[in-house]
C-alpha positions in Angstrom: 23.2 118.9 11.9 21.4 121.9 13.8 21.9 125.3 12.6 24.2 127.7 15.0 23.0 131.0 14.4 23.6 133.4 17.1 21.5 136.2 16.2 22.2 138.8 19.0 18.7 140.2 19.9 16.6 138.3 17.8 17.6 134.5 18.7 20.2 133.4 21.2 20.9 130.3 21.7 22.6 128.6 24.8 26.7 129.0 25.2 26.2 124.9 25.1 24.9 124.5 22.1 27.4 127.3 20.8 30.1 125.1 22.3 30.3 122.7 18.7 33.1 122.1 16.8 31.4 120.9 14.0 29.0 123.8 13.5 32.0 126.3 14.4 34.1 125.0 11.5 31.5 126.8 9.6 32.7 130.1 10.9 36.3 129.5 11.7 38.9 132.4 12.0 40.2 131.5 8.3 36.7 132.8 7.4 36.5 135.9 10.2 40.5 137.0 9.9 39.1 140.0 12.2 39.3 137.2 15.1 42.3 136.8 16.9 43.4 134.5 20.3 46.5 134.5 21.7 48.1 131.2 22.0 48.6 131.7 25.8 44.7 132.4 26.5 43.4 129.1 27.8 41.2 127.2 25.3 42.0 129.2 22.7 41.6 127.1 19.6 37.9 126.8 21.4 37.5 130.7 21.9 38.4 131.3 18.6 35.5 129.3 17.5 33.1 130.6 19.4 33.7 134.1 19.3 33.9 133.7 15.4 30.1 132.4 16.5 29.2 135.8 18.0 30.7 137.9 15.5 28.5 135.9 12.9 25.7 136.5 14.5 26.1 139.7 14.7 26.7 139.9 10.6 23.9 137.4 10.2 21.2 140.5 12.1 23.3 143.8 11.8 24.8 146.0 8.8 27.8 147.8 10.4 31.8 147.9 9.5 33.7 145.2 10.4 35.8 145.4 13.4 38.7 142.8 15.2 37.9 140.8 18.3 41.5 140.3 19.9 42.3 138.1 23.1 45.9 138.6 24.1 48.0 139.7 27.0 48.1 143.8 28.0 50.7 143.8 30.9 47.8 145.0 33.2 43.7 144.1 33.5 41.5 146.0 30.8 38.8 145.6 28.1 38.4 147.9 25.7 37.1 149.0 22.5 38.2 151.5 19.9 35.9 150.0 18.2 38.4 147.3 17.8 37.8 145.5 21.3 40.8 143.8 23.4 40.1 141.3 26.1 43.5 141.2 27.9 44.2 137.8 29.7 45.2 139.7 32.8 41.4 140.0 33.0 40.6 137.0 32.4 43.0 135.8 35.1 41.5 137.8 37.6 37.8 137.6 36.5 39.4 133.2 37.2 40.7 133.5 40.5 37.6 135.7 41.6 35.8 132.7 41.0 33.3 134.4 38.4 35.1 133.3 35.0 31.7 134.0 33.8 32.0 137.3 34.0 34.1 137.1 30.6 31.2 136.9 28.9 29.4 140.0 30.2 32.4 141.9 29.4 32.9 140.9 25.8 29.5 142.2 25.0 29.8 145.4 26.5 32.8 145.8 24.9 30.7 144.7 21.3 28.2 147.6 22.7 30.6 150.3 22.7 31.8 149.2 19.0 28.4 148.6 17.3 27.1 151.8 18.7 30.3 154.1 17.4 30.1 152.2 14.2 26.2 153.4 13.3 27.3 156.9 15.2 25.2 157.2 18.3 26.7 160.0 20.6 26.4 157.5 24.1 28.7 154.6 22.4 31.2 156.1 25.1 28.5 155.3 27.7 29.2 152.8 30.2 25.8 152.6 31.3 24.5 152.4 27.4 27.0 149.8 27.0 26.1 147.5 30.1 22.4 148.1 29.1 23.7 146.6 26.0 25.3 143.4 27.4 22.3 143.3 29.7 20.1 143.1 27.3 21.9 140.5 25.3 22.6 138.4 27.7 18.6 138.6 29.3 17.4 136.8 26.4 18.4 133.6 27.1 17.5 131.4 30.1 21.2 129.8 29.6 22.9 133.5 29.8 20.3 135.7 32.1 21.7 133.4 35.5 25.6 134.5 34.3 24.6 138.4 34.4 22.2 138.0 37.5 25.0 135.8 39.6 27.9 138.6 38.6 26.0 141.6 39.2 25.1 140.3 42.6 28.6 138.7 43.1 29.9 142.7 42.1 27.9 144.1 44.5 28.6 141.6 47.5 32.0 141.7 47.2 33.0 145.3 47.3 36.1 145.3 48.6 37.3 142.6 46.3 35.6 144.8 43.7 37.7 147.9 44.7 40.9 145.5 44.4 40.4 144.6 41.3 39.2 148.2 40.1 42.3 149.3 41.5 44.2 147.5 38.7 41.9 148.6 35.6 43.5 150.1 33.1 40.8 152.5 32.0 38.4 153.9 35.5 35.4 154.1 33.1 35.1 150.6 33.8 35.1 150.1 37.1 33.0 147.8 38.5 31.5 149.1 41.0 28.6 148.2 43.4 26.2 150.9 42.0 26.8 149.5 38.2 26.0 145.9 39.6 22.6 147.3 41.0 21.5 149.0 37.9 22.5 145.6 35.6 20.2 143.6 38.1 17.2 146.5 38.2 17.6 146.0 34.8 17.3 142.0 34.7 14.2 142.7 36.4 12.8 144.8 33.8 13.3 143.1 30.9 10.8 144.6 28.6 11.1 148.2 29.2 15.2 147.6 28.2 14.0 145.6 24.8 12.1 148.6 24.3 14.2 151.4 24.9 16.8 149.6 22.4 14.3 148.6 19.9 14.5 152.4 18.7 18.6 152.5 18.5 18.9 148.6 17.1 15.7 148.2 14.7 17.2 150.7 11.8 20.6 148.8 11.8 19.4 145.6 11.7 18.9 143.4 8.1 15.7 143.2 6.3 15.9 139.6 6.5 16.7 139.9 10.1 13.5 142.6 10.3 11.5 139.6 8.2 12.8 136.9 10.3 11.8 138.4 13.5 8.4 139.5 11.9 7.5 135.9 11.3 8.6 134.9 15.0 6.2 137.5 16.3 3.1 136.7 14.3 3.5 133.3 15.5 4.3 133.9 18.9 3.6 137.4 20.2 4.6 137.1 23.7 8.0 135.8 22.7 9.4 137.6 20.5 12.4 140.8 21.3 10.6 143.3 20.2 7.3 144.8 19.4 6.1 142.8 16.0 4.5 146.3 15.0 7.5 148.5 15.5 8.9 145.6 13.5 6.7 146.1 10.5 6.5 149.9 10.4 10.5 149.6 9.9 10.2 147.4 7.1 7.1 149.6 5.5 9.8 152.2 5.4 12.1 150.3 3.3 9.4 149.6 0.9 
């Protein structure tokens, strides 16, 4: 059977090969109780799996406090995170009949942005630009996920009236998605390497030792495709020692 492991920054692997039942039995919502899908968002038995695939990822890489992962309905469109995150099916709904469902995707890991980075303390984890750099930089790393981010942002940006609309309904105007964030998430699609280094500083102290040695491995085998710098890598373990 392959190994799922979503390892957020390190290795992620394709939303197909996340998409198996057998493998996500492994990491069901009896394990993560922090995981929680309302009966009336579509697919949920499926979502539950898979998001209890991200959040074990995340555990499998990073050393931070737990926090929930809830899909349910608000009574208006809004994401949030507190650093418990809420994806409302009103959101969902619209992100549907906008014809970007995709979008989803994007917005659950800004959302994870905003929690991880309150969690280990940072002053910007109420940034929404730190936290799309976040989801852009998750979501970059994979040739299955960097098309979803690159279509949206241009999709944003195209459609600004739509945009507006939609906006218009949000919940909380900090996330509004507006034509200007679209152009900075696809400058930064085009500069992959400068974002992986930029968050190399923020993400390499919280991440595992085995994660650190993991990635260390990765990079002395294959320089030019690992996340991050293999020597930035190494002088953080050398601290540990």
């Amino acid at each position: 059977m392959k190994k799922m492991i979503l390892i957020l920054v390190l290795i992620f692997i394709s939303t197909t090969q996340l998409i198996s039942l057998s493998s996500a039995e492994k990491v069901s919502s009896s394990k993560y109780s922090n995981i929680y899908i309302d009966p009336s968002v579509p697919g949920a038995d499926l979502k539950e799996s898979v998001t209890a695939l991200y959040y074990w990822g995340l555990r499998e890489t990073f050393v931070f406090e737990d926090f929930t992962i809830s899909y349910k309905p608000c009574g208006f469109v809004n994401a949030s995170s507190n650093p418990n995150i809420t994806m409302c099916v009103e959101l969902l709904n619209e992100l549907d009949k906008m014809g970007i469902p995709n979008a989803e995707l994007f917005i659950l890991f800004h959302e994870i942005g905003h929690s991880l980075l309150y969690l280990w303390g940072y002053p910007l984890y109420d940034n929404e630009d730190a936290a799309d750099e976040f989801a852009t930089l998750i979501m970059s790393l994979s040739p299955s996920t960097k098309p979803i981010a690159e279509e949206a942002a241009l999709w944003f940006e195209q459609n600004a009236s739509i945009v507006q609309t939609l906006s218009a309904h949000w919940q909380d105007d900090r996330h509004t998605l507006s034509p200007q964030r679209a152009r900075n998430i696809g400058h930064w699609l085009k500069e992959p390497q400068a974002l992986k280094k930029r968050w190399s500083t923020l993400l390499l102290p919280k991440m595992k030792t085995e994660a650190l040695t993991r990635e260390l491995k990765r990079g002395a085998s294959d320089p030019n495709g690992t996340t991050v710098n293999w020597e930035m890598i190494a002088a953080e373990l050398a601290m540990r020692k």
